[in-house]
Steps between C-alpha positions, in 0.01 A plus 500: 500500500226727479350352205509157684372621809182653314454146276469309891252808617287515175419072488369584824319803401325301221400191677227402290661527138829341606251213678382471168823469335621286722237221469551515112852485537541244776225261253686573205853333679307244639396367175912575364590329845262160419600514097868578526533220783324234318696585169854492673388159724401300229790638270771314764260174555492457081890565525519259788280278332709483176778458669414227685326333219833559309691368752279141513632205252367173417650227285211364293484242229401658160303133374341245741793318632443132576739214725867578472494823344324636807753685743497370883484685827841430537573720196305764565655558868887434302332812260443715813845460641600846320703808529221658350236409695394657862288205542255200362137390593533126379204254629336164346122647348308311351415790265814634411743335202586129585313532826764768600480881533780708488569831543863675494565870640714652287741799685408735250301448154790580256698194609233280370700396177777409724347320693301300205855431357604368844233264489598387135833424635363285797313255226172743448355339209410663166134450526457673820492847518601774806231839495400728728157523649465869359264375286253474749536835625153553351338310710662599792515910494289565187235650769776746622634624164081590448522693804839638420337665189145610654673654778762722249178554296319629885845698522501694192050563518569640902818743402299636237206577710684550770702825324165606340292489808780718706539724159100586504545543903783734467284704201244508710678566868744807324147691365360484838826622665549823254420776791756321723780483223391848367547630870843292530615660191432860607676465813780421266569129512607413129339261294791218616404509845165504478513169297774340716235579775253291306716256415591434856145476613443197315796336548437505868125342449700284241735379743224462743264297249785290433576372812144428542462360158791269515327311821150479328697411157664217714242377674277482193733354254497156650119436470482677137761269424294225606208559330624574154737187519166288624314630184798434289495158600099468520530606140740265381515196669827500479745279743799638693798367694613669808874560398596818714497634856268775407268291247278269614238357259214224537432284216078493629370821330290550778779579718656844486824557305701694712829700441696619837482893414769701655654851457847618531719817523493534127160464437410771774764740335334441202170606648617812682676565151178476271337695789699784494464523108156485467457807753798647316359494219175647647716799622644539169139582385439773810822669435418521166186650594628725759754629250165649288329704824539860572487619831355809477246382256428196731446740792322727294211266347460344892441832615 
């Protein structure tokens, strides 16, 4: 208790210093907050995505089909009468195959071949084919896999600099500290306490940065998304189809692209965990440190 109650007393002591740290740490989570959002929010939209894509079936001709080879409206809607099926999207268009587009939403993407052989069964005929539109998932989230990877890539470059910067900081924050450790040490607090004291200092201005953090990270993340989804697209020229709740895309590259970021209970466990063992590893470095001063001889060259 004592050691605690001397942690809460000296990050008020050393207002300045733990200001300090706590502006470095509280950017550093920000940046883990905005990177580790955007990689797990467009990780479900692609599965989403997929799965959706998966789960869309059209019956196309494999040749150009001419007079009575040509399947009817009639047909299609027999197709979509289905234990297979959650529903069908069947409408005369001028642009789709015989002047009819259909679409056929399978329950689940695995009962695809049974459904094809269904069809067979109901007078499907050889030269028309059942697929998936998964092909086109391309198109549709190719921008969002792009950001899936820059984002890890963000992940992995702010960790690393993140555990660096707060390595250097705690080099540099245990040197000018020796005449306070030397004089904890000859009162007799052992080595242990003196770096659980430590260790609890930061994890308080941890905690306290991350609570912060997470709020600016959330804030932030939706326009960052934004803007390097608009590039993306700027870049490409590529057309999308809106296909999820959370993914709505333009097909005018001068609109924005726009993903619905969002974060949830995992993703902020995930931040509070990477949190903690960046600074843990930071405190790893001052025990280490502590573990080679002499109290006498730190009192001594003060003096």
């Amino acid at each position: 208790m004592y050691v605690v109650k001397h942690a809460l007393k000296n990050l008020l002591r050393n207002k300045s210093r733990n200001v300090l740290l706590g502006v470095i740490i509280f950017v550093i989570i920000t940046a883990v907050t905005v990177t580790l959002t955007l990689f797990s929010t467009s990780a479900i939209v692609i599965s989403e995505t997929r799965y959706e894509l998966e789960r869309m079936v059209r019956v196309v001709p494999m040749h150009v089909i001419y007079g009575e080879d040509m399947l009817s409206i009639e047909q299609f809607q027999f197709f979509a009468e289905s234990e297979y099926l959650n529903g069908a999207d069947i409408k005369e268009n001028h642009t789709g195959i015989n002047g009819i587009e259909a679409i056929y939403y399978l329950k689940h993407p695995d009962v695809l071949y049974d459904f094809e052989m269904e069809l067979r069964n109901k007078g499907l005929p050889d030269n028309y084919s059942v697929v998936s539109e998964e092909k086109s998932f391309e198109n549709v989230a190719g921008h969002l896999e792009n950001l899936h990877k820059l984002t890890l890539t963000f992940l992995i470059i702010v960790l690393a600099l993140g555990v660096l910067i707060l390595v250097l900081l705690s080099i540099i924050s245990i040197n000018e500290r020796k005449y306070e450790i030397g004089v904890l040490r000859a009162m007799g607090m052992d080595k242990k306490k003196v770096a659980l004291f430590l260790w609890i200092e930061i994890i308080v201005i941890t905690c306290i940065c991350f609570i912060l953090g997470i709020g600016a990270g959330r804030v932030l993340s939706q326009p960052v998304s934004d803007m390097i989804l608009h590039t993306e697209v700027k870049s490409t020229y590529a057309e999308s189809t809106s296909l999820t709740d959370r993914l709505e895309i333009t097909t005018d590259v001068e609109e924005p692209m726009e993903m619905n970021v969002f974060i949830n209970i995992v993703t902020v466990i995930q931040i509070f965990g990477i949190s903690i063992f960046m600074v843990s590893i930071a405190g790893i470095v001052s025990i280490r440190r502590i573990n080679k001063f002499e109290p006498l001889k730190i009192l001594i060259e003060r003096n």
